[in-house]
VMD Tcl script that draws the C-alpha trace (Angstrom):
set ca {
  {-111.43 -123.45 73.54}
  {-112.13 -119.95 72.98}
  {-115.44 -119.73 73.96}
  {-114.40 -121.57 77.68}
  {-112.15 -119.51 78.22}
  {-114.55 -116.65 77.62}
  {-117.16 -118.49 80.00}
  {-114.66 -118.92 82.99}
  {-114.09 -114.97 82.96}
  {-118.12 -114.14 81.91}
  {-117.81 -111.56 85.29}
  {-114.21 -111.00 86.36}
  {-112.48 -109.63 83.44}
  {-113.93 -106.16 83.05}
  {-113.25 -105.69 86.49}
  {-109.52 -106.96 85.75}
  {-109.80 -108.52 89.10}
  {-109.01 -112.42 87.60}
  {-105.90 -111.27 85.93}
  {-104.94 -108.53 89.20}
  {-104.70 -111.69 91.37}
  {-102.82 -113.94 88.98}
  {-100.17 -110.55 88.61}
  {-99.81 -110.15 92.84}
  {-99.64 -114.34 93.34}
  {-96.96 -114.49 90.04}
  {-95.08 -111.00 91.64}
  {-95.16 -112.88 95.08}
  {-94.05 -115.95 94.18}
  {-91.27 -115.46 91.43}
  {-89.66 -111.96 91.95}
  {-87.88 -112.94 95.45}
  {-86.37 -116.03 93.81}
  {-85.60 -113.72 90.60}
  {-84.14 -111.19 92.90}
  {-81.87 -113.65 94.72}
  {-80.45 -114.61 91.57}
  {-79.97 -111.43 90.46}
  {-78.30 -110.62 93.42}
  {-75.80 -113.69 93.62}
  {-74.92 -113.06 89.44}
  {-74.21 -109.17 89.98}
  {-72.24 -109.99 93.61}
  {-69.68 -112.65 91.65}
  {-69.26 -110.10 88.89}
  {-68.77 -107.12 91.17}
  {-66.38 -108.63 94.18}
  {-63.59 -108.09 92.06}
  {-63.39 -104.43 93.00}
  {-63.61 -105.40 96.88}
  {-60.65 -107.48 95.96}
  {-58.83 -104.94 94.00}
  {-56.27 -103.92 96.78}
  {-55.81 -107.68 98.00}
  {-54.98 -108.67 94.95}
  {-52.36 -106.01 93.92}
  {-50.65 -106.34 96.89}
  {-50.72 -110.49 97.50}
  {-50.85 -111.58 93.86}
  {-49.43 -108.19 91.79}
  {-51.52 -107.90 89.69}
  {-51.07 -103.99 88.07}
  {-53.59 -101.29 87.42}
  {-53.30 -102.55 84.00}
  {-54.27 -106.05 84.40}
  {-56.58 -105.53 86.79}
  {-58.57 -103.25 84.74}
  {-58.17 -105.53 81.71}
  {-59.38 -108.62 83.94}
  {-62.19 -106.47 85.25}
  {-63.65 -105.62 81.61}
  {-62.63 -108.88 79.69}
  {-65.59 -110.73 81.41}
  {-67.86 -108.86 78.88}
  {-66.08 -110.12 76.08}
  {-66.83 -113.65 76.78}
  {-70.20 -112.80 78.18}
  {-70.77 -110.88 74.81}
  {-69.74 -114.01 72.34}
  {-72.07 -116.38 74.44}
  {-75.10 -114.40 75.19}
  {-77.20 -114.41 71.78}
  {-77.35 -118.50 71.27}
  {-77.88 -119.04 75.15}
  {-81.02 -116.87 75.14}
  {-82.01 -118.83 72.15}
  {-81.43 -122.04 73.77}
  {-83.24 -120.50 76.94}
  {-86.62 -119.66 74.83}
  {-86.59 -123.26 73.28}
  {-85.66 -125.57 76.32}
  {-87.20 -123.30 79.08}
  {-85.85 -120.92 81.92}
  {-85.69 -123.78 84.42}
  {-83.04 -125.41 83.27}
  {-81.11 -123.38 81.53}
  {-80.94 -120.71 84.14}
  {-80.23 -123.54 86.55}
  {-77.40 -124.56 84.14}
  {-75.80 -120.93 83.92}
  {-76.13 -120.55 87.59}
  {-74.09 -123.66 88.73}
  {-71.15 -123.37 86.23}
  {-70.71 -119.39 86.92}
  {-70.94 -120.28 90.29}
  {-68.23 -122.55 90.05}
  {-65.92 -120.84 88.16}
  {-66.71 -117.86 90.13}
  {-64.96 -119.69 93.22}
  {-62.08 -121.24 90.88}
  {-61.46 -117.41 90.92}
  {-59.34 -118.11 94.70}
  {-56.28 -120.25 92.65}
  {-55.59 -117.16 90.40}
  {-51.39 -116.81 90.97}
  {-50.90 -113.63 88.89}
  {-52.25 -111.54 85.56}
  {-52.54 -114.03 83.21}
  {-55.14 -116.62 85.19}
  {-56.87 -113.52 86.55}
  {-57.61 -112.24 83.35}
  {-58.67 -116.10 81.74}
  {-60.71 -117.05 84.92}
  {-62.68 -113.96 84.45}
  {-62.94 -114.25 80.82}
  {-64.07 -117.64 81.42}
  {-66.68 -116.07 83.77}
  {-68.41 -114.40 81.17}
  {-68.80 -117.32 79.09}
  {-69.93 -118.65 82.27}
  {-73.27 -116.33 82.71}
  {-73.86 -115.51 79.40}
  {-77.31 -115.10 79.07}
  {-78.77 -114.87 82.61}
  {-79.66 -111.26 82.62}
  {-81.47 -110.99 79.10}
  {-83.05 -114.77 79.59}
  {-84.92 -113.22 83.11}
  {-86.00 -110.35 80.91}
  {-87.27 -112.65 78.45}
  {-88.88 -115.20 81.21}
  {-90.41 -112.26 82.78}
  {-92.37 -111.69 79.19}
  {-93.84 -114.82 79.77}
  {-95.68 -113.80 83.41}
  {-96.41 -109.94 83.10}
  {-97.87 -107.66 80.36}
  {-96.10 -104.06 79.71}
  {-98.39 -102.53 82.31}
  {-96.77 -104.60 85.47}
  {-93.86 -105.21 83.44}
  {-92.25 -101.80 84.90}
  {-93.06 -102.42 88.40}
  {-91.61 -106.31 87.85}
  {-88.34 -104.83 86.75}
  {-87.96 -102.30 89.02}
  {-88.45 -105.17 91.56}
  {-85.92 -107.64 90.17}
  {-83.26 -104.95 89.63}
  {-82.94 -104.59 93.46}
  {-80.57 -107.39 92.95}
  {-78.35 -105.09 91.81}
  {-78.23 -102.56 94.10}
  {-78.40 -105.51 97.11}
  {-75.94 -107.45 95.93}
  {-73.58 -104.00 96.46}
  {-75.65 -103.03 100.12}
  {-75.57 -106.91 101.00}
  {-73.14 -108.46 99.23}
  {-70.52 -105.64 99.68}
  {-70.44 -105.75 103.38}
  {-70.09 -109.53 103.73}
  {-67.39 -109.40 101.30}
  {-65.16 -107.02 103.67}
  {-65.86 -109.75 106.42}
  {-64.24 -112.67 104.02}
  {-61.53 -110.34 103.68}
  {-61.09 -111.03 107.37}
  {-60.94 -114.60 107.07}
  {-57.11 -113.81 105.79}
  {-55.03 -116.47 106.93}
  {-57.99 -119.29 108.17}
  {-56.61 -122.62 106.85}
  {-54.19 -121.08 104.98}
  {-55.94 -119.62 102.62}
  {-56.26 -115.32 102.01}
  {-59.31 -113.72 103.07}
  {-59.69 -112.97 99.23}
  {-60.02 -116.28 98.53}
  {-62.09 -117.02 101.28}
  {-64.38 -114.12 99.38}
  {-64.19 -115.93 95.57}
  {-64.56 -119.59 97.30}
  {-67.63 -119.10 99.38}
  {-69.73 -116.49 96.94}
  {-68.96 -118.78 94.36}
  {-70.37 -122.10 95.98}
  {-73.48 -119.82 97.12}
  {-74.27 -119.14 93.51}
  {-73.55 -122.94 92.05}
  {-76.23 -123.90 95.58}
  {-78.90 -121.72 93.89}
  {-78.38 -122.80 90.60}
  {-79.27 -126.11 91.93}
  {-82.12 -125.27 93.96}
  {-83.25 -123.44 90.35}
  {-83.89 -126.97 88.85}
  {-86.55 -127.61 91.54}
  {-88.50 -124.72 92.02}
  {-88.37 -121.95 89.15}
  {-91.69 -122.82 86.71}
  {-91.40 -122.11 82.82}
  {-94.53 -120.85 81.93}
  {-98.00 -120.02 83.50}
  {-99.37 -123.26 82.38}
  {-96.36 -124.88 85.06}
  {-97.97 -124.10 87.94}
  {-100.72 -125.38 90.53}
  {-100.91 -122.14 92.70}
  {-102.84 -119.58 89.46}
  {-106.88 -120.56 89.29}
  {-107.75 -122.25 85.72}
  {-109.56 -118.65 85.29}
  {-106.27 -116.81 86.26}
  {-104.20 -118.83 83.76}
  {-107.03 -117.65 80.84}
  {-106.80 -114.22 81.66}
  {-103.11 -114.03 81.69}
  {-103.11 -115.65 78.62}
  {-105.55 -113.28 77.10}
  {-103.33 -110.41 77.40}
  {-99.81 -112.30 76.86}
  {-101.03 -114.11 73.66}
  {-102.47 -110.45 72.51}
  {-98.88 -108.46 73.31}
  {-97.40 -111.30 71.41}
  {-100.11 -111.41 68.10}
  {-99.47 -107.31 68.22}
  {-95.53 -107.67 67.93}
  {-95.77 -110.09 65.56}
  {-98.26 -107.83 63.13}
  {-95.99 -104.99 63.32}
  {-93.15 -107.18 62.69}
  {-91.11 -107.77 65.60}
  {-91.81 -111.48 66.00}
  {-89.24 -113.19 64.88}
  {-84.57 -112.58 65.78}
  {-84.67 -112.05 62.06}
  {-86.54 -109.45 62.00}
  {-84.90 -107.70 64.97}
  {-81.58 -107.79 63.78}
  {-83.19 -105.57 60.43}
  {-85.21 -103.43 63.11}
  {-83.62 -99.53 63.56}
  {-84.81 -99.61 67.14}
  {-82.77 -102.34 67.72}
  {-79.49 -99.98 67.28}
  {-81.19 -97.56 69.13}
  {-81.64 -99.96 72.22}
  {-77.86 -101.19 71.62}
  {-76.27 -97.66 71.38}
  {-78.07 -96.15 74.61}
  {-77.74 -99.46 76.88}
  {-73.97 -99.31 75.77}
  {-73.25 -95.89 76.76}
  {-75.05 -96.29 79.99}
  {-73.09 -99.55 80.90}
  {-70.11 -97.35 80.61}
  {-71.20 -95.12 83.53}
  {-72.52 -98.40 85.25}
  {-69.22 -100.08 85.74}
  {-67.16 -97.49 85.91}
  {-68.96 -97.05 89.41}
  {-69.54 -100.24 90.50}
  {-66.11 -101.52 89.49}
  {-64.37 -97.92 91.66}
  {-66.28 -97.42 94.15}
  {-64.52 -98.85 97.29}
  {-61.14 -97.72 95.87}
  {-63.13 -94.23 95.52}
  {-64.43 -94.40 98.69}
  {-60.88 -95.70 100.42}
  {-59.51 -92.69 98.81}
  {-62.08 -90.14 100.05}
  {-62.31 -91.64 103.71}
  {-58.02 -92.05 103.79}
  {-58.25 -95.65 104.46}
  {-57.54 -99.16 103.37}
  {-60.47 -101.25 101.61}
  {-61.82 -103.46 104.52}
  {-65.20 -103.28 106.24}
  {-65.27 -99.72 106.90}
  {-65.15 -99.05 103.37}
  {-67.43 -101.76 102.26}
  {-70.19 -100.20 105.01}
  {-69.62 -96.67 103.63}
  {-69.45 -98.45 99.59}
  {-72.97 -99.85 100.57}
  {-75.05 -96.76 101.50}
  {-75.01 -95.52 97.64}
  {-76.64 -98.90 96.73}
  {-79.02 -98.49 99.96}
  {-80.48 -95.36 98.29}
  {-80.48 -97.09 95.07}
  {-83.07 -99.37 96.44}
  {-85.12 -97.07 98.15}
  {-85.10 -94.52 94.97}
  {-86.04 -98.09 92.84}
  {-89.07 -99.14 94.66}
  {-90.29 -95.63 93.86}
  {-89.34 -94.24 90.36}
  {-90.13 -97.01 88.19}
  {-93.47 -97.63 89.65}
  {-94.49 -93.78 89.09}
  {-92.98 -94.15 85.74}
  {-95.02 -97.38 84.51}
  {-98.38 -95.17 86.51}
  {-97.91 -92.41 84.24}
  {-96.76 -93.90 81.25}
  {-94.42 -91.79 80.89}
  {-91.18 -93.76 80.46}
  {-88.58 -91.66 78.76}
  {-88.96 -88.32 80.79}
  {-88.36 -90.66 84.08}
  {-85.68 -92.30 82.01}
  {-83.80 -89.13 81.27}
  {-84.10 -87.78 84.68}
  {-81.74 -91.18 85.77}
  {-79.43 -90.81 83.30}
  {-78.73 -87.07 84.33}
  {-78.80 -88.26 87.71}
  {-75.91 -90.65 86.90}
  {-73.90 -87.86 85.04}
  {-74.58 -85.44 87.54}
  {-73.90 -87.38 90.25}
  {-70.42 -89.00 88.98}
  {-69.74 -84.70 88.13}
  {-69.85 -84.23 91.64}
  {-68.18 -86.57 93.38}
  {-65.33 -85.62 91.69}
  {-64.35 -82.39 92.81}
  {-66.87 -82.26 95.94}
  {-65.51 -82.63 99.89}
  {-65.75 -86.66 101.36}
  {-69.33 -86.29 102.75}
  {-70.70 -84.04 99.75}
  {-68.85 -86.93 97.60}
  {-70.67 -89.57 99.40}
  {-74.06 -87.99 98.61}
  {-73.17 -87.17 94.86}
  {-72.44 -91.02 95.24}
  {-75.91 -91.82 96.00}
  {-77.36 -89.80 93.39}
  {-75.16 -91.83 90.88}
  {-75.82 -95.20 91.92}
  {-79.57 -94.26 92.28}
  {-79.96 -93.59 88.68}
  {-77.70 -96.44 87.45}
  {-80.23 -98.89 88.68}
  {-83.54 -96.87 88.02}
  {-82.92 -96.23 84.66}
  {-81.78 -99.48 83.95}
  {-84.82 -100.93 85.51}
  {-86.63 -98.77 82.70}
  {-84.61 -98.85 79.94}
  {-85.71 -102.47 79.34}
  {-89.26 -101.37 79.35}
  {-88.59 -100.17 75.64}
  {-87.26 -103.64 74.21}
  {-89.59 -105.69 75.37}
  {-92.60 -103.65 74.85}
  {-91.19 -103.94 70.99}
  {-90.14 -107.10 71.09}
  {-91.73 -110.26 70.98}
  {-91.57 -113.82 70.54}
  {-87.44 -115.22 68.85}
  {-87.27 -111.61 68.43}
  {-87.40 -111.02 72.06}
  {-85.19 -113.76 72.35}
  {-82.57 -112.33 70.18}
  {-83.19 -109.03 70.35}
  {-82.33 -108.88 74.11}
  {-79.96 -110.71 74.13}
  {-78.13 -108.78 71.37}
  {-78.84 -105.39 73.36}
  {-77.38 -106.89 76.74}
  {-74.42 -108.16 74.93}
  {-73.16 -105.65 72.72}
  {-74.62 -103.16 75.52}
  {-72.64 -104.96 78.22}
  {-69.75 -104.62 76.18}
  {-69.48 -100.83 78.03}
  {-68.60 -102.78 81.08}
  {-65.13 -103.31 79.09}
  {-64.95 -100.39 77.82}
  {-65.14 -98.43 81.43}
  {-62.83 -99.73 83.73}
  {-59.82 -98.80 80.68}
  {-61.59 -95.86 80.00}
  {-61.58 -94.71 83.37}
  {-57.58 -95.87 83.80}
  {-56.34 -94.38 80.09}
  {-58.22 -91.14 81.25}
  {-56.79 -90.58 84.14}
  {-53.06 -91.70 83.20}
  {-53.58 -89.38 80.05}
  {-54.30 -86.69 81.61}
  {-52.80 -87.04 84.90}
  {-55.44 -86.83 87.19}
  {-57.58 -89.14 89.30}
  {-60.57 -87.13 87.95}
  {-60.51 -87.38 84.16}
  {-62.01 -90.61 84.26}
  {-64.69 -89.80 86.10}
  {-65.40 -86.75 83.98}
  {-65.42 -89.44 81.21}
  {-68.16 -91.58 82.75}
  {-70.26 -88.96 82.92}
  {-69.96 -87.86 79.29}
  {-70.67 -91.75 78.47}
  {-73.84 -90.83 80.48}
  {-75.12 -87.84 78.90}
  {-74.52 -89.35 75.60}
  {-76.55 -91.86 76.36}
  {-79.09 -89.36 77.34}
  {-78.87 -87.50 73.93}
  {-79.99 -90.40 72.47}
  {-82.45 -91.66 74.38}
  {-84.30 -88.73 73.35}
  {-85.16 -91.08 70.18}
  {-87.25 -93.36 72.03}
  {-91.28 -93.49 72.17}
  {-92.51 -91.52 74.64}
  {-95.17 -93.75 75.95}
  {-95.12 -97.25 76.85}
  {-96.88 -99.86 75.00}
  {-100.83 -100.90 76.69}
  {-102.56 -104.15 76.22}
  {-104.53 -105.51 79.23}
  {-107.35 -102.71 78.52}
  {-107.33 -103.76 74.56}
  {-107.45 -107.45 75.44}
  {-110.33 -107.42 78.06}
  {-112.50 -104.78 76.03}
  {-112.16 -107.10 73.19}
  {-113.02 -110.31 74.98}
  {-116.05 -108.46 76.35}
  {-117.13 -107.57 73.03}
  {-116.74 -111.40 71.60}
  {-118.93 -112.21 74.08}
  {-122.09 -109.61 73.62}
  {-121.49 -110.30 70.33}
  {-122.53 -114.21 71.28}
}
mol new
graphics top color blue
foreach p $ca { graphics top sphere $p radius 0.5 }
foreach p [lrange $ca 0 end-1] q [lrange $ca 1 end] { graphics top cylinder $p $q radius 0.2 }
display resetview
């Protein structure tokens, strides 16, 4: 098998042309899908803050509860997230993404019958449990396509789901809102009901068209299927020799805290943005959350995009992953700094700076665990970092509340977001500098198998 393999790339592997092809027709065939996805799973988590006001006012639901409901989804999502990605890795991305998609989706639009705290805060509980293991099971699934040299530029790609489910998804939003009174039912509900059902439609569609592994498909060349698994089988032998091969290993791994402790800390600033910004933004422009707001709440996440197409790509060029990585993370500090004591346009720009390092350095970040990670480890291991991590999506939303009721001000909560970010900066600073390389390794030594014969 080995030596066929070897034959059917005799001339295109040095010139890494086989396995550039199989990278652009696997980038151009799964990341739009991936990124719709992504984009669906962050909008049903995020429209709570567009509903924020609506809520309060229709259904009185306090500060309190709101902010509870707004961070308990993490708690589920935590508890659920580790066996899910292990189911994911043994029964295959198809159908278990499928799976998560349709029942978030439809308890995402269950979300229009809340009547007060208490079914706010289960239904989004229940949410959680819901999508557990989406996010670290596309990481995983995207180990299966692309080696740590494309795996930056993949990211960075599949993270503008992020960022336009908040340009995209924030804007349409504000227009449910307007749907208030259409068949009797509150433009808020209008909001839960339809993004909901979009999600559970995709989920669906999922079962059809998402492949598992290279192997799957008709559309890679038999030659482009060898030389992908040249380099994927190598990562994978690599990890495993060093040790990170199996969840068992992980959970003994150091790095492993490392990974938890910085993706935590950066979560914090994360949410505590995502989940404020239109009530930010209604407070800097002096009006009520509606479409206005929703336009103005998706320019930060237009830059976000635009900065994310860029910054990741350089980063994965240079192999230089941490110094791009710190720059986001200051970004995010600096940027959440400054919109708090700044004028309404300056705000709006410090904004922008903010949002465009959430996503940029998150599209990095998990550059470091799965270059270490491989095989149940990888499994595990991300799964473990996105949960525990994720967990800073419950901790911001109180933080941001208790900070600014203990110390009287609409700013001390900010001002604690930001020092969640810097933190997470200090310890980044304990991460390899340079970015694991494998294609070159894997092709040099297939060419040498073969003078050797």
């Amino acid at each position: 098998m080995a030596d066929n393999v070897g034959g059917g790339l005799e001339t295109a592997i040095p010139q890494g042309q086989v396995l550039e092809s199989a990278m652009r027709k696997a980038r151009n065939r799964l990341m739009p899908f991936l990124i719709l996805m992504y984009l669906l799973a962050f909008l049903d988590r995020a429209n709570v803050g567009i509903a924020k006001q609506a809520l309060q006012t229709q259904v009185h639901i306090s500060d309190a509860m709101f902010a509870l409901g707004a961070g308990i989804f993490f708690i589920g999502y935590a508890v659920f997230e580790v066996p899910s990605n292990l189911i994911l890795h043994r029964v295959g991305a198809r159908v278990w993404l499928g799976r998560i998609m349709i029942t978030w989706g439809i308890v995402a639009a269950c979300t229009m019958f809340v009547v007060g705290g208490s079914s706010f805060v289960a239904l989004r509980l229940l949410l959680g449990v819901a999508e557990a293991g989406f996010f670290p099971g596309v990481i995983l699934y995207l180990t299966y396509w692309f080696p740590p040299e494309y795996r930056g530029r993949v990211l960075g790609m599949f993270y503008f789901g992020y960022p336009l489910a908040l340009t995209l998804g924030t804007p349409l939003s504000g227009v449910l809102l307007g749907f208030d009174g259409v068949a009797g039912l509150a433009g808020w509900q209008w909001m839960f009901l339809i993004e909901g059902l979009l999600a559970a439609g995709v989920g669906v569609l999922t079962m059809f068209v998402l492949p598992d592994r290279p192997a799957d498909v008709a559309w890679l060349s038999a030659d482009e299927k060898a030389a992908l698994s040249v380099v994927i089988d190598r990562e994978s032998s690599d990890k495993h020799a060093e040790g990170s091969g199996t969840f068992r290993q992980a959970l003994r791994d150091v790095q492993l805290l490392k990974f938890v402790v910085i993706y935590f800390l950066m979560q914090i600033g994360s949410y505590g943005v995502v989940f404020y910004l239109p009530d930010q933004v209604s407070a800097l422009l002096g009006v009520k959350i509606g479409l206005l707001v929703s336009l103005v709440s998706a320019i930060p996440w237009l830059c976000a995009i635009v900065f994310t197409a860029i910054w990741p790509v350089i980063a994965t060029r240079v192999n230089r992953p941490r110094m791009f990585f710190l720059v986001c993370l200051l970004m995010v500090a600096g940027g959440i700094l400054l919109s708090a004591h700044a004028s309404p346009s300056v705000a709006i720009v410090a904004l922008c700076i903010a949002a465009s390092g959430i996503i940029a350095s998150q599209a990095i970040f998990w550059t470091f665990p799965t270059d270490h990670f491989g095989g149940t480890a990888a499994a595990g291991g991300l799964a473990v970092i996105n949960a525990i991590g994720n967990l800073g999506g419950f901790v911001a939303p109180n933080l941001r509340s208790e900070a600014d009721h203990l110390f009287h001000t609409s700013t001390a909560g900010l001002h604690a977001l930001a020092i969640a970010a810097l933190l997470s900066a200090s310890t980044a600073l304990l991460l390899p500098a340079q970015g694991r390389r494998v294609v070159a390794t894997a092709l040099n030594s297939m060419a040498g198998r073969r003078g050797g014969r």
